[in-house]
NURO-957825 format. One record per residue (C-alpha): z, y, x; chain. Coordinates in steps of 0.2 Angstrom, whole numbers, plus 2048, in hexadecimal, padded with zeros to 3 digits. Layout:
% NURO-957825
pt Z = Z Y = Y X = X ch = A
...
% end
This chain:
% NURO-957825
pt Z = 800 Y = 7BD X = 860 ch = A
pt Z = 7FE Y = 7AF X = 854 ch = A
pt Z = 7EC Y = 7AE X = 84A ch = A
pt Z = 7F7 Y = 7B2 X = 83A ch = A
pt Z = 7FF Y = 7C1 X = 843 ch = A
pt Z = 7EC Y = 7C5 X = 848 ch = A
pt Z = 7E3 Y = 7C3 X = 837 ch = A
pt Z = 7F3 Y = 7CD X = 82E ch = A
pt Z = 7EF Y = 7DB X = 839 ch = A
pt Z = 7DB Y = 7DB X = 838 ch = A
pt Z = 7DD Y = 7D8 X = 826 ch = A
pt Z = 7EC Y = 7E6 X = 822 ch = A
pt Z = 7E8 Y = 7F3 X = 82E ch = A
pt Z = 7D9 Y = 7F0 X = 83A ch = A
pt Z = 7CF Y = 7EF X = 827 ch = A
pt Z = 7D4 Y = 800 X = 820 ch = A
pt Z = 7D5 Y = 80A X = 830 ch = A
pt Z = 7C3 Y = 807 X = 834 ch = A
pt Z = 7BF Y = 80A X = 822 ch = A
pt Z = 7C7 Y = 81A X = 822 ch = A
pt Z = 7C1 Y = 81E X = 834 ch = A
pt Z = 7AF Y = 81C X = 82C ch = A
pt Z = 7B5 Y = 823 X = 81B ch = A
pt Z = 7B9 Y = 836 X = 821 ch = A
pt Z = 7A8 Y = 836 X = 829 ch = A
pt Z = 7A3 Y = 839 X = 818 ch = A
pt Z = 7B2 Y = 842 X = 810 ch = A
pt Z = 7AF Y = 84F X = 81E ch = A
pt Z = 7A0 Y = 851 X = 81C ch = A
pt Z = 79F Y = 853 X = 808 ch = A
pt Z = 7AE Y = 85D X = 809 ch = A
pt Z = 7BE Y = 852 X = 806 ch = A
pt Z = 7C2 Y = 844 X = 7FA ch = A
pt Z = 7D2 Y = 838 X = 7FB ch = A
pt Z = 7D6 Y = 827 X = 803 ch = A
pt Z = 7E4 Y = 81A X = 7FB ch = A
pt Z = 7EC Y = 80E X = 804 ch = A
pt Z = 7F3 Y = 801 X = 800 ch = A
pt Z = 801 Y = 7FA X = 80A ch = A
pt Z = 812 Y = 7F1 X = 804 ch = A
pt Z = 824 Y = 7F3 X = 800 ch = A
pt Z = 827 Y = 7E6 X = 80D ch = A
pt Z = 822 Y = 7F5 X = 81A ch = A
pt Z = 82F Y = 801 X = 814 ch = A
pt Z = 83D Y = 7F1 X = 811 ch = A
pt Z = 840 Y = 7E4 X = 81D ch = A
pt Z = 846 Y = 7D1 X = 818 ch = A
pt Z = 846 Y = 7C1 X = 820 ch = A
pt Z = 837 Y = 7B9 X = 818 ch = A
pt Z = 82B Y = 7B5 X = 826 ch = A
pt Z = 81E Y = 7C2 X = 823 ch = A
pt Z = 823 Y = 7D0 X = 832 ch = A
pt Z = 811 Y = 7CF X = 835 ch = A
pt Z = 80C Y = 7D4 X = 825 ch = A
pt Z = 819 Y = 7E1 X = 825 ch = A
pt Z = 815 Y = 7E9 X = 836 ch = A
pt Z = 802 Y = 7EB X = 82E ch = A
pt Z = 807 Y = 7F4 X = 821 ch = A
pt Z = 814 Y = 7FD X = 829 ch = A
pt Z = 806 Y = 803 X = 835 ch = A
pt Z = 7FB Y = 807 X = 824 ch = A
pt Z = 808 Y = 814 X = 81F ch = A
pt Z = 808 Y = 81C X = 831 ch = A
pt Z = 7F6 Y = 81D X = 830 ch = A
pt Z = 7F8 Y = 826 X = 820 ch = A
pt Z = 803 Y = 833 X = 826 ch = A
pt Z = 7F6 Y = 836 X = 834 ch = A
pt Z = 7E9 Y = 835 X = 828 ch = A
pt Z = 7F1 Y = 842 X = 81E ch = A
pt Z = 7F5 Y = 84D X = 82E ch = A
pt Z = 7E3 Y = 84C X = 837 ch = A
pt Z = 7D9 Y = 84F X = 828 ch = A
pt Z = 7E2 Y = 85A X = 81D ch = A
pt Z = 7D9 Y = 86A X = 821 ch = A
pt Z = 7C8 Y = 861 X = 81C ch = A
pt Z = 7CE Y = 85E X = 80A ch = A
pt Z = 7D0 Y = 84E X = 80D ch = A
pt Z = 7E2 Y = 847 X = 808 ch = A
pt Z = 7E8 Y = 835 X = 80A ch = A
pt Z = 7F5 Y = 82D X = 801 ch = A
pt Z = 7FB Y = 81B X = 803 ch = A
pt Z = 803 Y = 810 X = 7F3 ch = A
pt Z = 812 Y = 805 X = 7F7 ch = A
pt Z = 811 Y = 7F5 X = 7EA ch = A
pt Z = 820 Y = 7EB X = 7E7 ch = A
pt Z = 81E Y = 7DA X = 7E1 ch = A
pt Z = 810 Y = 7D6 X = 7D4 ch = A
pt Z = 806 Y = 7C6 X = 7D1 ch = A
pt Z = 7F7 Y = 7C6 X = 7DE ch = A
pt Z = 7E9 Y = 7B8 X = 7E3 ch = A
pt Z = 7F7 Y = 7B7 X = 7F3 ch = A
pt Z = 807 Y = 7B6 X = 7EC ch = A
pt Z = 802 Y = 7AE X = 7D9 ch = A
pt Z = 808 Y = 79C X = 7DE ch = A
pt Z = 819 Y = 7A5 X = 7DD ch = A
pt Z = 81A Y = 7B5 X = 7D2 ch = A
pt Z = 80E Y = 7AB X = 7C7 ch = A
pt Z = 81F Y = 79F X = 7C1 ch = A
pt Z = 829 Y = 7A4 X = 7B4 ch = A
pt Z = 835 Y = 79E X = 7C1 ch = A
pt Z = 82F Y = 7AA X = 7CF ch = A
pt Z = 82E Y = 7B8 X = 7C5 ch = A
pt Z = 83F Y = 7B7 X = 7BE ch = A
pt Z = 847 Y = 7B7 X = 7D0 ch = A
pt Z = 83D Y = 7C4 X = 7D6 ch = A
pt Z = 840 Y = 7CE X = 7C8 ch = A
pt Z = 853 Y = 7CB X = 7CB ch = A
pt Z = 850 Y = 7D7 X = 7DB ch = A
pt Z = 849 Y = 7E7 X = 7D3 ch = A
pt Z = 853 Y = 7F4 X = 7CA ch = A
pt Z = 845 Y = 7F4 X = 7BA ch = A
pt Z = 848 Y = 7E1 X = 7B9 ch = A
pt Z = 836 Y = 7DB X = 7B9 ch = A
pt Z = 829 Y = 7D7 X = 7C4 ch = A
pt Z = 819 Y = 7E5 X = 7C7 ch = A
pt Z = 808 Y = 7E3 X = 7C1 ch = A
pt Z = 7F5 Y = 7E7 X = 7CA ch = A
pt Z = 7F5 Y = 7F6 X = 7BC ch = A
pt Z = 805 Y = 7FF X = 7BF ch = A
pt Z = 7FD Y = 7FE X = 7D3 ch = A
pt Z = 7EB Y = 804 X = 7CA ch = A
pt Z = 7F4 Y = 813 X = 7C2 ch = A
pt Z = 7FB Y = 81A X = 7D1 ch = A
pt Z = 7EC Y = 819 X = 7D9 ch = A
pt Z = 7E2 Y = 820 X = 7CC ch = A
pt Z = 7EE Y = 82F X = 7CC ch = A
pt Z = 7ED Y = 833 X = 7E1 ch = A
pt Z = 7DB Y = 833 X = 7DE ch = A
pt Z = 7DB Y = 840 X = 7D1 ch = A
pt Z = 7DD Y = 852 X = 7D0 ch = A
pt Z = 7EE Y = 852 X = 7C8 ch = A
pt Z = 7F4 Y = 84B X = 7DB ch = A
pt Z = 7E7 Y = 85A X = 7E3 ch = A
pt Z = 7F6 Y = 860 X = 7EE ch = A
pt Z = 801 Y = 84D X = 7F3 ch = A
pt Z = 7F9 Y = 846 X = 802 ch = A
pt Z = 804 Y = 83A X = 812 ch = A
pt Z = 80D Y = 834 X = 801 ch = A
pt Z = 814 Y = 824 X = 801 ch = A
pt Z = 814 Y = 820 X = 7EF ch = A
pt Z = 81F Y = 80F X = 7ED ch = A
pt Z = 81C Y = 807 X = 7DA ch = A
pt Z = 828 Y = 7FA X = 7DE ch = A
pt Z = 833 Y = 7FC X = 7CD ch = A
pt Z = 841 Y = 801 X = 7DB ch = A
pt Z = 842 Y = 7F1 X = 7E4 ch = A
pt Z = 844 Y = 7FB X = 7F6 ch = A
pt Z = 853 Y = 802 X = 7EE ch = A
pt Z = 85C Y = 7F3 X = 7EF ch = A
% end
């Protein structure tokens, strides 16, 4: 495996499994709670851009939720995972950040613009809350439909 390929996983999956492995210690014990991840549309969408590392982390993020979801449901504890589609980041802002970028990436989803950090905020904020008490192994995409096409 390639360092990339290495640091994609430790950084995408390695990371939030061991903080949910450490995580449910407490949520057990307290009597439930909720854990978000975050994974990617490009887990749940494949395209030749270069970033199958990437991909397989996150794709293995959602799996984790599902099991997750399954191994500690009947402690009240419910995990849910958010699919972001394209929205300007620190990673990708060289590109998104462009008028230029964001007008072709906009071109591939069905709502005809590109995301932003607080439509991904919202969905979090609503799987943590009560009105989401009974939706855990979800796999919320807030993509503006872009796996659809």
């Amino acid at each position: 495996m390639t360092p990339r390929a290495d640091r994609a996983i430790a950084v995408n999956l390695r990371g939030p499994f061991l903080c949910a492995k450490h995580a449910l210690l407490r949520l057990v014990r307290r009597g439930g709670g909720v854990i978000i991840n975050v994974s990617s549309h490009g887990a749940l969408q494949a395209s030749p851009t270069g970033i199958a590392d990437y991909a397989v982390a996150k794709g293995g993020l959602v799996t984790l939720t599902y099991y997750l979801a399954s191994e500690y449901g009947a402690d009240d504890a419910r995990a849910n995972c958010i699919a972001p589609g394209p929205v300007p980041t620190d990673l990708n802002r060289p590109f998104l950040g462009t008028p230029e970028g964001r007008a072709m990436t906009a071109s591939f989803i069905p709502l005809e613009r590109v995301g932003e950090i607080d439509d991904v905020a919202r969905a979090a904020v609503f799987l943590a809350s009560d009105e989401a008490r009974w939706i855990t192994g979800a796999v919320l995409r807030v993509d503006g439909g872009i796996v659809v096409q």
